[in-house]
C-alpha positions in Angstrom: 77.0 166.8 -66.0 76.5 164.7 -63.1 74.4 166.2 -59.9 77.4 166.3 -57.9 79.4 168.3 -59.8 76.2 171.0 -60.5 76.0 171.2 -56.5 80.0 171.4 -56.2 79.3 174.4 -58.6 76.3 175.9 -56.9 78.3 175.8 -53.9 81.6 177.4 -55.0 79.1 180.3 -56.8 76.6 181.2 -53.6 80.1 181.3 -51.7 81.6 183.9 -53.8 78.5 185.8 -54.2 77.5 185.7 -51.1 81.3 186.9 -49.8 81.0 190.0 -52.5 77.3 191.0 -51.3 79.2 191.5 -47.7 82.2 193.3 -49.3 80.5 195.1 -52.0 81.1 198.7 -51.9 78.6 199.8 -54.3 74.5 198.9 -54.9 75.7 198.1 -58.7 78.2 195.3 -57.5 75.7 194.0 -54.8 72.8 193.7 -57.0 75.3 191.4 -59.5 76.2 189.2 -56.4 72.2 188.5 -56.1 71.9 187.5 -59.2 74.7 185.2 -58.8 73.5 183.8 -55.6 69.8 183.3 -57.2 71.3 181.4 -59.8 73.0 179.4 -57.2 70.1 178.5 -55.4 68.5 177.4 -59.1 71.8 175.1 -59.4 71.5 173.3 -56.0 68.0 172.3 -57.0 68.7 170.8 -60.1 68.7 166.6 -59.5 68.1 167.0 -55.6 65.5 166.8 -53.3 66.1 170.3 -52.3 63.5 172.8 -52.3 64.3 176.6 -53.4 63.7 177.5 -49.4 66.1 174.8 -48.8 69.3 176.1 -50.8 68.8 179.3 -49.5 68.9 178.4 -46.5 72.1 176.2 -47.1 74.0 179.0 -49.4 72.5 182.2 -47.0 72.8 181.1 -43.8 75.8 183.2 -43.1 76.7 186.4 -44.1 80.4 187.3 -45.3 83.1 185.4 -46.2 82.5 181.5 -46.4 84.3 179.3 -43.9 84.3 175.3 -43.4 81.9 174.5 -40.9 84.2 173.6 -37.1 82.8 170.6 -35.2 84.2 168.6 -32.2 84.7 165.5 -31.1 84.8 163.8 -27.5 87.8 161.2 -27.5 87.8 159.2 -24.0 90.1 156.4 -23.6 89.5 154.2 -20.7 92.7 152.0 -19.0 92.0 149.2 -21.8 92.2 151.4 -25.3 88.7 151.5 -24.8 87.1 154.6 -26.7 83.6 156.1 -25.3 80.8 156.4 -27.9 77.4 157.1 -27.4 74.3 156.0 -29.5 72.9 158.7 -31.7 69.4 159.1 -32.5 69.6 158.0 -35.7 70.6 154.3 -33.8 74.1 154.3 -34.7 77.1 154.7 -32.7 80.1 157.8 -32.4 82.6 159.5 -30.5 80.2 162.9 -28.5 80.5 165.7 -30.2 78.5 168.6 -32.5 79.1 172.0 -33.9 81.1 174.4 -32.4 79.2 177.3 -30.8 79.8 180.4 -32.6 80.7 182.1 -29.4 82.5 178.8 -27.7 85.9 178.0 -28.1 87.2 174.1 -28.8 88.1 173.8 -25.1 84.6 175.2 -24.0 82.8 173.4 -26.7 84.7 170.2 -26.1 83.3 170.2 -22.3 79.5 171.4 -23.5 79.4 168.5 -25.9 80.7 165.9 -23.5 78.1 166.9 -20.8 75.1 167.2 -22.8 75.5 163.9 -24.9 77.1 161.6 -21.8 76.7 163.2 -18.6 80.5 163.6 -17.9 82.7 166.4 -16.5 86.0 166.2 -19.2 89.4 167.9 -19.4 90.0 168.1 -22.9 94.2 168.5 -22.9 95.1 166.9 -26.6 94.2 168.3 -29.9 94.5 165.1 -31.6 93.2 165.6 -35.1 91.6 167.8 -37.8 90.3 165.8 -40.5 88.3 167.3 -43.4 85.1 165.9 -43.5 85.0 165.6 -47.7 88.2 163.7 -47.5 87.6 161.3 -44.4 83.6 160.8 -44.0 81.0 162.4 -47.2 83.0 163.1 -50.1 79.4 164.3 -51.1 78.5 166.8 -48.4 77.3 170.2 -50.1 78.9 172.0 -46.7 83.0 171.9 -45.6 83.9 171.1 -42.2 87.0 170.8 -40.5 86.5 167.8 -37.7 88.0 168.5 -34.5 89.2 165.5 -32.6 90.2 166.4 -28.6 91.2 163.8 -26.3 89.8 164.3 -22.9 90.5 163.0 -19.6 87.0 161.8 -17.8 86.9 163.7 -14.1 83.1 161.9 -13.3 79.7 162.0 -14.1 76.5 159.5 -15.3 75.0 159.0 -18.2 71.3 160.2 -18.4 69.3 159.8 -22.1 69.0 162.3 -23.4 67.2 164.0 -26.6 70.8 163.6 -29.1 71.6 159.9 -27.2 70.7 157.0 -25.6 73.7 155.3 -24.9 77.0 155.2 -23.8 79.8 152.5 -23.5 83.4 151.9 -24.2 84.1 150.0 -27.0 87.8 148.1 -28.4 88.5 149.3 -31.7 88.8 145.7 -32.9 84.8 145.2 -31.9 82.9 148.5 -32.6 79.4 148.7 -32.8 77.7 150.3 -36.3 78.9 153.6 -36.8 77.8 156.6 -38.8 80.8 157.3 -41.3 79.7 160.6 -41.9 80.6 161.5 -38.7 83.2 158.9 -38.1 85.0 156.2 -39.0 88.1 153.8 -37.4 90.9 154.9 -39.2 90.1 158.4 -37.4 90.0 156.7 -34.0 92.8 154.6 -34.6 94.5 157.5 -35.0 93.0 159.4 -31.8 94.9 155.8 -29.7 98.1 156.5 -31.3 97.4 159.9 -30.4 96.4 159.0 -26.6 99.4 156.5 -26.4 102.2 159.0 -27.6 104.4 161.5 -25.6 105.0 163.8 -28.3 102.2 163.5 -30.7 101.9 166.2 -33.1 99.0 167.0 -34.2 97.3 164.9 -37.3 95.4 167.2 -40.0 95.0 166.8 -44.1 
């Protein structure tokens, strides 16, 4: 059995138990769910890296029923097509963006993740895209996220470095800069343009 499919499998199980702990009306059924979930936690570290403290921490780290992970993404077009990435810490380049807050909504989050990462007061006013991150960026990720992309009008600002980035520039889509495909790639900005350049775009998702 290859090591992705034993994670896929440790991931689905921790899920469900983890769910039926939260739901579980009775100590009998709750105590089943933990052994579930411990076996889980065996799973995950069988042909990884990953420590026992580590899938715990990956299959407990919330309680109820499991959700896909939200994240957001900055999309700023300049007059030219030009699309605003900054330079992550891990040297490659992106569209802003991170997690959404647990008590932040996309607009909110949008606006927190564009000032933080480039110094710039946004509008976000188009939900451009919702790509799942298996399909479009890690088919390998142990988590599932659902990739918010939000077009966003620049009202101002300056860049200052900062701990997440340490640049920031307008790029064509025909001469980008290396980019982290986990996070990104340019078939999801070249959809983000035709997104910006449309009058009734409805929104992309898979």
């Amino acid at each position: 059995m290859e090591d992705k499919r034993v994670s896929d499998i440790a991931y689905r199980l921790g899920a469900i138990a983890t769910a039926g702990k939260f739901y579980a009306k009775n100590d009998f059924d709750k105590e089943h769910y933990e052994n579930i979930l411990e076996l889980s936690r065996e799973l995950l570290t069988i042909g990884s890296d990953i420590t026992p403290e580590q899938a715990a921490d990956i299959l407990e780290g919330k309680s109820g029923y499991q959700t896909p992970k939200v994240e957001t993404r900055v999309v700023i077009f300049n007059d030219e097509d030009r699309v605003l990435l900054v330079r992550d810490f891990d040297g490659k380049w992106n569209p802003p963006g991170g997690w959404c807050e647990h008590n932040m909504s996309l607009f909110d989050n949008t606006k927190k993740e564009a000032l933080e990462e480039t110094g710039l007061t946004v509008e976000p006013f188009r939900l451009a895209a919702v790509f799942d991150h298996r399909k479009n960026n890690n088919p390998n990720s142990l988590f599932s996220i659902c990739k918010c992309y939000i077009l966003c009008r620049n009202l101002g600002g300056e860049f200052v470095p900062n701990i997440e980035t340490s640049e920031c520039g307008y790029f064509s889509l025909d001469d980008l800069p290396e980019i982290n495909t986990h996070k990104c790639n340019k078939r999801e900005l070249e959809i983000c343009l035709r997104a910006y350049k449309s009058e009734t775009w409805e929104t992309y998702f898979d």
